[in-house]
N, C-alpha and C positions, 0 to 999 in steps of 0.2 A: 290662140288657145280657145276653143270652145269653151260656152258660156253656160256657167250652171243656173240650170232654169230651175224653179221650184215652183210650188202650188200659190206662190204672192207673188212669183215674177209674170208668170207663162204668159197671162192673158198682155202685158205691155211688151213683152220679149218676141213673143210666137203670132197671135193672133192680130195684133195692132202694125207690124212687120209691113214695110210697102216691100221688103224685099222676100224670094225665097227663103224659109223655113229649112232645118233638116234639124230634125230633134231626135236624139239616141236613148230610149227607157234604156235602162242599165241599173245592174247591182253588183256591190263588190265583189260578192262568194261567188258572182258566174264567169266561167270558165270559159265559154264564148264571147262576154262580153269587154274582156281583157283581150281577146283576140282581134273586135272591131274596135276597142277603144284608138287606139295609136292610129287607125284608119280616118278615125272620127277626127281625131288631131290636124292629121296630114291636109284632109278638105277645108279645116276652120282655118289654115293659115293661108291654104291657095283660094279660098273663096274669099277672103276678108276686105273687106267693102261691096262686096258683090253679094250674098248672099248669109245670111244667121245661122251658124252650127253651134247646137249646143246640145247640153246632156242632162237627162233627170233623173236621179236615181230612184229607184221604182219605193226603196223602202223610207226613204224621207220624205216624196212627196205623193202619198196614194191616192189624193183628190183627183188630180191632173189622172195618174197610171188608170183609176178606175174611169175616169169618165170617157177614156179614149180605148177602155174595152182591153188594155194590155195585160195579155195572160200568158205569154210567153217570150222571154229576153235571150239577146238582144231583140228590140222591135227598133227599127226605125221608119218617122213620119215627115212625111214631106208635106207641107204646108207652104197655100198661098194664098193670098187673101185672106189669112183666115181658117182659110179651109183644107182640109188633107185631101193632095191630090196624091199621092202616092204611098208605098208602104214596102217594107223587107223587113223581114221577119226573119231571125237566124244571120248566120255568119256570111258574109259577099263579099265577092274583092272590091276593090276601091273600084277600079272602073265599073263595077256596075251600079256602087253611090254615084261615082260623081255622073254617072249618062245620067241615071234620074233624076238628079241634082240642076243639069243644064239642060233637060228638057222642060224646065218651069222657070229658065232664067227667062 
């Protein structure tokens, strides 16, 4: 199950992370974001021990949403070291999560 990150988690969950990242902005009322949710599922169980998937929902934690610039969901951030190496923005099939996903393993 993907891991709900919030504005007191992010920095030990996301950034502290020796492993890849893949963090999904999401809100309940969006209508695409229910469409990558279950996608975001499917990669937390087949990456797990290998890689961090989790979710932040844009309206409970807006520190994290604002400081990464997110103005339109679904966003997802690929993060390593720390740092975002990668980005999708809007709805993708899984294979094109999990290639960007295992281009940073």
């Amino acid at each position: 199950m993907a891991l709900e990150i919030t504005d007191s988690n992010f920095e030990e969950l996301v950034l502290k992370s020796e492993k890849p990242v893949l963090v999904d902005f999401w809100a309940e009322w969006c209508g695409p974001c229910r469409m990558v949710g279950p996608v975001v599922e499917e990669l937390a169980k087949e990456y797990d021990g290998k890689a961090v998937v989790g979710k932040v929902n844009v309206d409970l934690n807006s520190n994290i949403s604002a400081q990464y610039g997110i103005r339109n969901i679904p966003t997802l951030l690929y993060f390593k070291n720390g740092q975002v190496v990668d980005k999708q923005v809007g709805v993708a099939p899984k294979a094109t999560l999990a290639s960007k996903l295992n281009a940073h393993m």
